[in-house]
Chimera marker file (.cmm) of the C-alpha trace (Angstrom):
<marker_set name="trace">
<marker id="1" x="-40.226" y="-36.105" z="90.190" r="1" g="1" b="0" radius="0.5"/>
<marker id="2" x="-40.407" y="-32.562" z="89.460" r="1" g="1" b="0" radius="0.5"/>
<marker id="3" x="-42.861" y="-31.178" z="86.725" r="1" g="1" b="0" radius="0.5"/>
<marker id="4" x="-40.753" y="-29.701" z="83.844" r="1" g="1" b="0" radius="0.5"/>
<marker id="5" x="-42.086" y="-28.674" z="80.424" r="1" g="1" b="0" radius="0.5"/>
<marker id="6" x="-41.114" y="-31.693" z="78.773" r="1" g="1" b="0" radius="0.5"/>
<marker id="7" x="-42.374" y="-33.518" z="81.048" r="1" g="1" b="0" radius="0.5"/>
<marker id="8" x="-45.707" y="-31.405" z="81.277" r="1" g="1" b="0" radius="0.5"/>
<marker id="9" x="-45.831" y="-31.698" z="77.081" r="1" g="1" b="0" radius="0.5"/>
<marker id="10" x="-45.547" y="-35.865" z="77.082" r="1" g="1" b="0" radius="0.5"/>
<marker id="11" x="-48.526" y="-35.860" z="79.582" r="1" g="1" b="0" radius="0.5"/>
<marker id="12" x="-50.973" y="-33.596" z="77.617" r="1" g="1" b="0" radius="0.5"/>
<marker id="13" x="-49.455" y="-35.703" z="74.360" r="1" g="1" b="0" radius="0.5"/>
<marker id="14" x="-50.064" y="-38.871" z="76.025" r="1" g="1" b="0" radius="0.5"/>
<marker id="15" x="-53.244" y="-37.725" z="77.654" r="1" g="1" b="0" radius="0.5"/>
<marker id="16" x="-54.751" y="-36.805" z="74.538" r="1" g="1" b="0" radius="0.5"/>
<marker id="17" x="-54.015" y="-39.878" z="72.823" r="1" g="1" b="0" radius="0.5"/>
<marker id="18" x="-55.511" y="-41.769" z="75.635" r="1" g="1" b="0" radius="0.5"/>
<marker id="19" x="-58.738" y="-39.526" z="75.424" r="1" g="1" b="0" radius="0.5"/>
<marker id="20" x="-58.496" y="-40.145" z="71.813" r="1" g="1" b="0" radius="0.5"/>
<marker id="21" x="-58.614" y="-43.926" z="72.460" r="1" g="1" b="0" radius="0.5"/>
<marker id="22" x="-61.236" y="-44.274" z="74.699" r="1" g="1" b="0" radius="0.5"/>
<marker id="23" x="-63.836" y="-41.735" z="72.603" r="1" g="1" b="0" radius="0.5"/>
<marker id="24" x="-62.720" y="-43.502" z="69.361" r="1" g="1" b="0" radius="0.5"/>
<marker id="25" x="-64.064" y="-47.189" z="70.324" r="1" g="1" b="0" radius="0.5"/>
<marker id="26" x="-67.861" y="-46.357" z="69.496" r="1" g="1" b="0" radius="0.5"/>
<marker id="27" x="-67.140" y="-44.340" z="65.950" r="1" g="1" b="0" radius="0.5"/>
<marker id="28" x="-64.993" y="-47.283" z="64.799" r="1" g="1" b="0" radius="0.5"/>
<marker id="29" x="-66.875" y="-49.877" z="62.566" r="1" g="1" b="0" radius="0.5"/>
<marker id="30" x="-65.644" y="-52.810" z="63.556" r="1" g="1" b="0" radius="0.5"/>
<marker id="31" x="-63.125" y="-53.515" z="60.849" r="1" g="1" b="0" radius="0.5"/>
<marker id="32" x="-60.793" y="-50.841" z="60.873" r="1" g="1" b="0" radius="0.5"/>
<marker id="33" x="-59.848" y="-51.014" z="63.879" r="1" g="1" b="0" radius="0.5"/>
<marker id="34" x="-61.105" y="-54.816" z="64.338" r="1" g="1" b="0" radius="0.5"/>
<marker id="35" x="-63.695" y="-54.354" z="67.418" r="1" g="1" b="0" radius="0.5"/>
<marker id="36" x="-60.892" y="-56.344" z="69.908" r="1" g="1" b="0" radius="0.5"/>
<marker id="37" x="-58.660" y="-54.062" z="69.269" r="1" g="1" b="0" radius="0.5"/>
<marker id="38" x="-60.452" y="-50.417" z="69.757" r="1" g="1" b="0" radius="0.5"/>
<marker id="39" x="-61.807" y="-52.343" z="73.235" r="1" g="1" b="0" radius="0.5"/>
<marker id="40" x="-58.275" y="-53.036" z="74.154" r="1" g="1" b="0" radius="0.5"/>
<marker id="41" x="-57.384" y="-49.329" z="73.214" r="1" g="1" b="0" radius="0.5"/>
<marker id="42" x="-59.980" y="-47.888" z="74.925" r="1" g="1" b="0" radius="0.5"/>
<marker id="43" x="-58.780" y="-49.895" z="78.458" r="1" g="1" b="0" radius="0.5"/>
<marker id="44" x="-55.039" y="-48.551" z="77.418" r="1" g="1" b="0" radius="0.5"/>
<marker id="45" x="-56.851" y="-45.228" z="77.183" r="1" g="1" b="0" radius="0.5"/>
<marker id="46" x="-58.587" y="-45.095" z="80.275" r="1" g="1" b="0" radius="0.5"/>
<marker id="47" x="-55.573" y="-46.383" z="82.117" r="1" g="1" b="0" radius="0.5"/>
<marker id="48" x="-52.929" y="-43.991" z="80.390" r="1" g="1" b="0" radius="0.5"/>
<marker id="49" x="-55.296" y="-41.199" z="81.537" r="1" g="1" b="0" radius="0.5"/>
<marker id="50" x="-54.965" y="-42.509" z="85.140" r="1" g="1" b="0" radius="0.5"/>
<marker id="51" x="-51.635" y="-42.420" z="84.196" r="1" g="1" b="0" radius="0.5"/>
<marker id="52" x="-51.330" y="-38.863" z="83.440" r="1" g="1" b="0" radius="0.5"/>
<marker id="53" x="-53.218" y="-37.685" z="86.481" r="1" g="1" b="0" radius="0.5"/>
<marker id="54" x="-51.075" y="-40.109" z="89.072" r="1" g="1" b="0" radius="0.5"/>
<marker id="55" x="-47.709" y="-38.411" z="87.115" r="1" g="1" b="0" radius="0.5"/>
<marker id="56" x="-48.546" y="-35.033" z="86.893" r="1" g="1" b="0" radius="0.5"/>
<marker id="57" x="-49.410" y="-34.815" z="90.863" r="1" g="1" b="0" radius="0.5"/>
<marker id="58" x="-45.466" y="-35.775" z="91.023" r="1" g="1" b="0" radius="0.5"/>
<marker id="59" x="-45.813" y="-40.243" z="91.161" r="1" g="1" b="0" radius="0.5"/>
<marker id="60" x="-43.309" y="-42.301" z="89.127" r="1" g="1" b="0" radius="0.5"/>
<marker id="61" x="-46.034" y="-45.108" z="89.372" r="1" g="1" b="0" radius="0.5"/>
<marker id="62" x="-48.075" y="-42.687" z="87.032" r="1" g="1" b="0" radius="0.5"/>
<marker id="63" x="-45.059" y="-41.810" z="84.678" r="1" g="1" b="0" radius="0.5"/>
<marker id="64" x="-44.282" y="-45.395" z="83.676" r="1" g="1" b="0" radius="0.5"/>
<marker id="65" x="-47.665" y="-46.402" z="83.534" r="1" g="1" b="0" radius="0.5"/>
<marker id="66" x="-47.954" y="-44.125" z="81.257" r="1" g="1" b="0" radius="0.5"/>
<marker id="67" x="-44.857" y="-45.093" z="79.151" r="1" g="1" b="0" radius="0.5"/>
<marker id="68" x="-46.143" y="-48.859" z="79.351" r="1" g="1" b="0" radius="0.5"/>
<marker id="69" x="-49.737" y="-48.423" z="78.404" r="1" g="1" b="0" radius="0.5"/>
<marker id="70" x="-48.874" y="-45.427" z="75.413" r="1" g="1" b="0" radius="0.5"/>
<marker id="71" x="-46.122" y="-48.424" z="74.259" r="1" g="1" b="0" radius="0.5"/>
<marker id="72" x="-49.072" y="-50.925" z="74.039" r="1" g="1" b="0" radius="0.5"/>
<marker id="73" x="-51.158" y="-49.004" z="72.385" r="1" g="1" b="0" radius="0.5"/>
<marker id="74" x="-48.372" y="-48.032" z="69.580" r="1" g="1" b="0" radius="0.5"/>
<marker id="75" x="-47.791" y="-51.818" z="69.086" r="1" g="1" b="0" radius="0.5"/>
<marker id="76" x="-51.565" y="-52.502" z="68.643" r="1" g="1" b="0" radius="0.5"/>
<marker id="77" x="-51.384" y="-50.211" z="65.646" r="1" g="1" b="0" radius="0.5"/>
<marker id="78" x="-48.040" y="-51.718" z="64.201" r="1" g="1" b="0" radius="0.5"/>
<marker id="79" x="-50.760" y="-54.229" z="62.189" r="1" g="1" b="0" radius="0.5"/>
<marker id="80" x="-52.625" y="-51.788" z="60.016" r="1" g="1" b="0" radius="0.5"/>
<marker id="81" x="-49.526" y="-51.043" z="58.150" r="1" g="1" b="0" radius="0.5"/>
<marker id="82" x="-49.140" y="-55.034" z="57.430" r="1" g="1" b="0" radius="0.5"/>
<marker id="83" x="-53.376" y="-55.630" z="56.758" r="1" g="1" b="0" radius="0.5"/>
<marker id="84" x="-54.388" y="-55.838" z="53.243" r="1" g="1" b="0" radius="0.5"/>
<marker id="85" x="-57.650" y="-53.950" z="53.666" r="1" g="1" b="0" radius="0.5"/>
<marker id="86" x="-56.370" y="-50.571" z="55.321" r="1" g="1" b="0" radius="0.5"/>
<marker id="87" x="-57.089" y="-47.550" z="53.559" r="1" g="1" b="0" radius="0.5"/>
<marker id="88" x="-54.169" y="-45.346" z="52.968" r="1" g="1" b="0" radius="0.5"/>
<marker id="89" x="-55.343" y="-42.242" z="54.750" r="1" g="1" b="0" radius="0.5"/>
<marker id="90" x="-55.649" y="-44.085" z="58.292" r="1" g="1" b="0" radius="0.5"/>
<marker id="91" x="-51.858" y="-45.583" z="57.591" r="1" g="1" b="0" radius="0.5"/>
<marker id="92" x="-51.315" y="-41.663" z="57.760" r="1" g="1" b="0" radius="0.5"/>
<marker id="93" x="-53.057" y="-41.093" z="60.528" r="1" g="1" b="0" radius="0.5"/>
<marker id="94" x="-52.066" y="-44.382" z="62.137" r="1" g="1" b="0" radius="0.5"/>
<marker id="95" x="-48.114" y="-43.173" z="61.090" r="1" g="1" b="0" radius="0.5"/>
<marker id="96" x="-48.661" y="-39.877" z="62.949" r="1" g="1" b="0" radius="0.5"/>
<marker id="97" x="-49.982" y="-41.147" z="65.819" r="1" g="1" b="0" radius="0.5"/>
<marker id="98" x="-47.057" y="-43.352" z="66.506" r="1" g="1" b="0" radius="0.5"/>
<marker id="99" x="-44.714" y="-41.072" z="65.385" r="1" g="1" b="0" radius="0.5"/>
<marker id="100" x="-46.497" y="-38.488" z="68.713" r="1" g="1" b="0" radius="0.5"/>
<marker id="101" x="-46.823" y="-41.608" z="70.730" r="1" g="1" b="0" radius="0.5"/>
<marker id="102" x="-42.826" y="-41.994" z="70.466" r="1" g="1" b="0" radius="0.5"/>
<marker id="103" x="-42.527" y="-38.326" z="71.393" r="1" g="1" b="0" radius="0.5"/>
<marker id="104" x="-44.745" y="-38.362" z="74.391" r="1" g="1" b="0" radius="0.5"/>
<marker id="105" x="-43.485" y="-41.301" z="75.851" r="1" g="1" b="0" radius="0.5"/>
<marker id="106" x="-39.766" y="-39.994" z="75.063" r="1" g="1" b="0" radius="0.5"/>
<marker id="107" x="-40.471" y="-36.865" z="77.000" r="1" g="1" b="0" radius="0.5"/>
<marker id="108" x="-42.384" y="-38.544" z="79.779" r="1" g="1" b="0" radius="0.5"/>
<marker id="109" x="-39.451" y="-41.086" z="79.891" r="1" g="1" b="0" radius="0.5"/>
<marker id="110" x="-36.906" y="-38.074" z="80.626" r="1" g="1" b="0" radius="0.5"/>
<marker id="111" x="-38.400" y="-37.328" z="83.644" r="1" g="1" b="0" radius="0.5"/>
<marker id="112" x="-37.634" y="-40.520" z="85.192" r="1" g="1" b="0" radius="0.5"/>
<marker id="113" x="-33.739" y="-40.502" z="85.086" r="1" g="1" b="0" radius="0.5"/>
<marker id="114" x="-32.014" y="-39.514" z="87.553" r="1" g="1" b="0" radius="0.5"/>
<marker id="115" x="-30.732" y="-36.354" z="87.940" r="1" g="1" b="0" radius="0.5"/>
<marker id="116" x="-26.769" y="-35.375" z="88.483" r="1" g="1" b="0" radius="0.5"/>
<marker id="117" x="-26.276" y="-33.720" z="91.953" r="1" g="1" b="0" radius="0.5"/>
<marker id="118" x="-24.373" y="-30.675" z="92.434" r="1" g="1" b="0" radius="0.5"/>
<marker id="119" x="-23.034" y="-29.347" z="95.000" r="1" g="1" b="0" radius="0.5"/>
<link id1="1" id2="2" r="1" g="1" b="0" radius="0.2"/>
<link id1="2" id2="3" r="1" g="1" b="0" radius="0.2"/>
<link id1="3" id2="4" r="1" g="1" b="0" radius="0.2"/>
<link id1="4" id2="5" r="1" g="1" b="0" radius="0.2"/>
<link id1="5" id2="6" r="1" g="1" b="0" radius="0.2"/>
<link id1="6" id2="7" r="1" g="1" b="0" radius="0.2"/>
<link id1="7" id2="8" r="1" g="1" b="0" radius="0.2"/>
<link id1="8" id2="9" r="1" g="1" b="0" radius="0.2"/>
<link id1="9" id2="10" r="1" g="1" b="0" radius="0.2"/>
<link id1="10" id2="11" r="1" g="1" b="0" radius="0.2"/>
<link id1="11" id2="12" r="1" g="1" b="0" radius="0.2"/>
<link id1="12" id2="13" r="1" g="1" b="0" radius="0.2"/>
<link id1="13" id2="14" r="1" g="1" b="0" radius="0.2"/>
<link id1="14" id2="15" r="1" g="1" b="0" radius="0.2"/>
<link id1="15" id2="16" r="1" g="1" b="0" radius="0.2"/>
<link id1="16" id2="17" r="1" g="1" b="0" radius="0.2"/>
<link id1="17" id2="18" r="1" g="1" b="0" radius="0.2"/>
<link id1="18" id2="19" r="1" g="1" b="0" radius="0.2"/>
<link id1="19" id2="20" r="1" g="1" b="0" radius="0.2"/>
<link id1="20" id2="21" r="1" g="1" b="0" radius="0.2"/>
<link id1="21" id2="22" r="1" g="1" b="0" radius="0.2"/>
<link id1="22" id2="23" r="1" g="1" b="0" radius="0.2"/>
<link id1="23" id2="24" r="1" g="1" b="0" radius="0.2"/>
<link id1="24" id2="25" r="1" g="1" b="0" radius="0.2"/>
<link id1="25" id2="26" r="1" g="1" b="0" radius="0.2"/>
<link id1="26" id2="27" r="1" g="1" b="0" radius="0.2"/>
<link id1="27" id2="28" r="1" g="1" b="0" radius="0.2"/>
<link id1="28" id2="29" r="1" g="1" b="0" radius="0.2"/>
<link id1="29" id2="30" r="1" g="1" b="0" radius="0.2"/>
<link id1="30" id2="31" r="1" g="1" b="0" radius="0.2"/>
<link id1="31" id2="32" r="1" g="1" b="0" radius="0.2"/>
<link id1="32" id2="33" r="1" g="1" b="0" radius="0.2"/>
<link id1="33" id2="34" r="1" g="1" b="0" radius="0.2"/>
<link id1="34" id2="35" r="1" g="1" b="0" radius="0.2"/>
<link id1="35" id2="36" r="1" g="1" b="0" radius="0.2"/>
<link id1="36" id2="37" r="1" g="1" b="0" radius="0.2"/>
<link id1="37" id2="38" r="1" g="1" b="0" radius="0.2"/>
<link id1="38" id2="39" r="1" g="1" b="0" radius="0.2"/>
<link id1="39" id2="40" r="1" g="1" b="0" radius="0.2"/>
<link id1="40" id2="41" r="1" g="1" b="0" radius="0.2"/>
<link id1="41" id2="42" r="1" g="1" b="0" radius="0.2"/>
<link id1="42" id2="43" r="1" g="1" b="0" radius="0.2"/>
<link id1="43" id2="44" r="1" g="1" b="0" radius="0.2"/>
<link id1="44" id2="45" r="1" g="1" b="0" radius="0.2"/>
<link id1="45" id2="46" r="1" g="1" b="0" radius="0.2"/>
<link id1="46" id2="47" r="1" g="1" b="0" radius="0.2"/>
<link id1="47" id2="48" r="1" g="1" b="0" radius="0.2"/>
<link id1="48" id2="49" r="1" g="1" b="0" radius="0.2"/>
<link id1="49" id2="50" r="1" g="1" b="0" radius="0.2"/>
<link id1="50" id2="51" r="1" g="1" b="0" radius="0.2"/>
<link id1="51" id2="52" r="1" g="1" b="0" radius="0.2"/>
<link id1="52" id2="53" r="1" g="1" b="0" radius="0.2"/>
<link id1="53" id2="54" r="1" g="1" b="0" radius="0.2"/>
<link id1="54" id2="55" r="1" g="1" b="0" radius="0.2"/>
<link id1="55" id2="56" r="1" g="1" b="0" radius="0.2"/>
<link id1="56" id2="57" r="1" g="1" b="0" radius="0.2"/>
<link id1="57" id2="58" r="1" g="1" b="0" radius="0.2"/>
<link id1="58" id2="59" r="1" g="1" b="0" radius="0.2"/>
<link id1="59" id2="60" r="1" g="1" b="0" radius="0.2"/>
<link id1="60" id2="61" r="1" g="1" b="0" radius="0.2"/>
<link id1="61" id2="62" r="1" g="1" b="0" radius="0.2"/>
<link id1="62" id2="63" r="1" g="1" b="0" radius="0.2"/>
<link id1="63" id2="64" r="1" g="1" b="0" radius="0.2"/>
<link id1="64" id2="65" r="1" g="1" b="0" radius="0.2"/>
<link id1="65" id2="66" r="1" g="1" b="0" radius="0.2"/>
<link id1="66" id2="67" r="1" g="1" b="0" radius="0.2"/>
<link id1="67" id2="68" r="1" g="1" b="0" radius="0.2"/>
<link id1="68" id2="69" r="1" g="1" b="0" radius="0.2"/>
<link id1="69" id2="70" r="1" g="1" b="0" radius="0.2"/>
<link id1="70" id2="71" r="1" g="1" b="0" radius="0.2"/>
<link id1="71" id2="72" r="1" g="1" b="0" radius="0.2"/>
<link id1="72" id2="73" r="1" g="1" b="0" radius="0.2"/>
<link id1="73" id2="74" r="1" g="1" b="0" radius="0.2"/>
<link id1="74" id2="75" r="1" g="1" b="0" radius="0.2"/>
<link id1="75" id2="76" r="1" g="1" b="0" radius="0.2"/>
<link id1="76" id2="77" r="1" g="1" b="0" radius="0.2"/>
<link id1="77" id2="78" r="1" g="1" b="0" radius="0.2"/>
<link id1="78" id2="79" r="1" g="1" b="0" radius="0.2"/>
<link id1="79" id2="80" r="1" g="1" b="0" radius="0.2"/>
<link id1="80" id2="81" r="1" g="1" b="0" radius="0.2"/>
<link id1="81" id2="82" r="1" g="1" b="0" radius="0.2"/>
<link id1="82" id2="83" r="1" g="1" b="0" radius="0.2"/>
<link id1="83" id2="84" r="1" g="1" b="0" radius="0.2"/>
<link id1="84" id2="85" r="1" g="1" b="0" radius="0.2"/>
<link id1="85" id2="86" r="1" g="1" b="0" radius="0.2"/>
<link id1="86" id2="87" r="1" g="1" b="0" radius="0.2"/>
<link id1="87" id2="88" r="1" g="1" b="0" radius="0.2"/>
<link id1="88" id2="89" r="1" g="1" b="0" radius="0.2"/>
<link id1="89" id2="90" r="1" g="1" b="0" radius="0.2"/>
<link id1="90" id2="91" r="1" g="1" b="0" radius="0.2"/>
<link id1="91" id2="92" r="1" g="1" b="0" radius="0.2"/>
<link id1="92" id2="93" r="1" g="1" b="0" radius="0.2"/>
<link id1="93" id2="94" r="1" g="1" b="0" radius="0.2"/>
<link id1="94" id2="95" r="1" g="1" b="0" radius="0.2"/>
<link id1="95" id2="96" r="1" g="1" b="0" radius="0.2"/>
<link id1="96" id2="97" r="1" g="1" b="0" radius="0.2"/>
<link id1="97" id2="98" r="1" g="1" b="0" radius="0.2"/>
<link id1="98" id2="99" r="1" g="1" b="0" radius="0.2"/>
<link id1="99" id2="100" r="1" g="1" b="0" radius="0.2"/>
<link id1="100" id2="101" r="1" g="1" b="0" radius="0.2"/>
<link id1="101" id2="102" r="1" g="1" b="0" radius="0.2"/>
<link id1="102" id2="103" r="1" g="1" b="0" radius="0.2"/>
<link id1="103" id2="104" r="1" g="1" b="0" radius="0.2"/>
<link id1="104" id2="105" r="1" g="1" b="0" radius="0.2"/>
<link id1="105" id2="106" r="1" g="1" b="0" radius="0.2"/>
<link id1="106" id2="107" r="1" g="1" b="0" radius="0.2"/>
<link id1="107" id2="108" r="1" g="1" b="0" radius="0.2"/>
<link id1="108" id2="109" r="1" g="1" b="0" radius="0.2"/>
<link id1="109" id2="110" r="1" g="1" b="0" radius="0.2"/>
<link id1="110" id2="111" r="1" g="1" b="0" radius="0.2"/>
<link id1="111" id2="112" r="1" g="1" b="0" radius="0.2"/>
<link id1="112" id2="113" r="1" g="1" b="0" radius="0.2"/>
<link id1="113" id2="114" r="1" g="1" b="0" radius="0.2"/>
<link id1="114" id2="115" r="1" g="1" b="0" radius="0.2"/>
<link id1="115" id2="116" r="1" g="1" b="0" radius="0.2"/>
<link id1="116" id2="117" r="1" g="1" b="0" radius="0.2"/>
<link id1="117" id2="118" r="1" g="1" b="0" radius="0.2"/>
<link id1="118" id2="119" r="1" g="1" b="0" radius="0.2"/>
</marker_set>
C-alpha cells in the first residue's frame, strides 16, 4: 500500500479523532456522552490509533482497522441527534465530527483498492 496524500490526510484525520476520543473520556460528565459510551470511544480511540501507526508503516491490517473502528465510533454518536437532553451546540460538534469521520475513512478507504496496471 503506498503512502499517498490522501491517504496520509485520512490517517492524521482519523488519528486525531482517535486522540480526541481517548483524552475526551475523563472531561465528559457522565451524561453527555453517557459514561458507557465515552469508555467504548476511548477503546475505539486507542485502537484506531494503533490503526494509524500499523497503516502508515504501509499494513492493510492497519488501514481497515482503521475504517472499522472510525465507523464504530461515528455510529456511537448517531444517538445524540435522537436524545431529548442534548444541547444543541454538541449536535454541532457531534455533526462535524461525523461529517470528518466520513472524510477520513473515505480517504483511508481509497488506498485500499486496487490499482489499474499499466504497462
Amino acid at each position: 500500500m503506498n503512502r499517498t496524500r490522501l491517504l496520509v490526510t485520512g490517517l492524521v484525520l482519523s488519528g486525531l479523532l482517535g486522540l480526541i476520543d481517548v483524552i475526551s473520556l475523563p472531561f465528559g460528565d457522565g451524561d453527555h456522552p453517557p459514561m458507557a459510551v465515552a469508555v467504548v470511544g476511548a477503546a475505539l480511540g486507542l485502537i484506531t490509533l494503533a490503526g494509524v501507526a500499523l497503516a502508515w508503516r504501509g499494513s492493510r491490517a492497519g488501514a481497515v482497522t482503521v475504517i472499522v473502528t472510525r465507523l464504530l465510533s461515528g455510529l456511537s454518536a448517531v444517538p445524540a441527534f435522537f436524545a431529548d437532553d442534548v444541547p444543541g451546540a454538541l449536535i454541532g460538534l457531534v455533526a462535524v465530527a461525523l461529517l470528518v469521520t466520513l472524510a477520513g475513512v473515505a480517504l483511508v478507504a481509497s488506498a485500499l483498492r486496487p490499482r489499474a496496471v499499466t504497462g
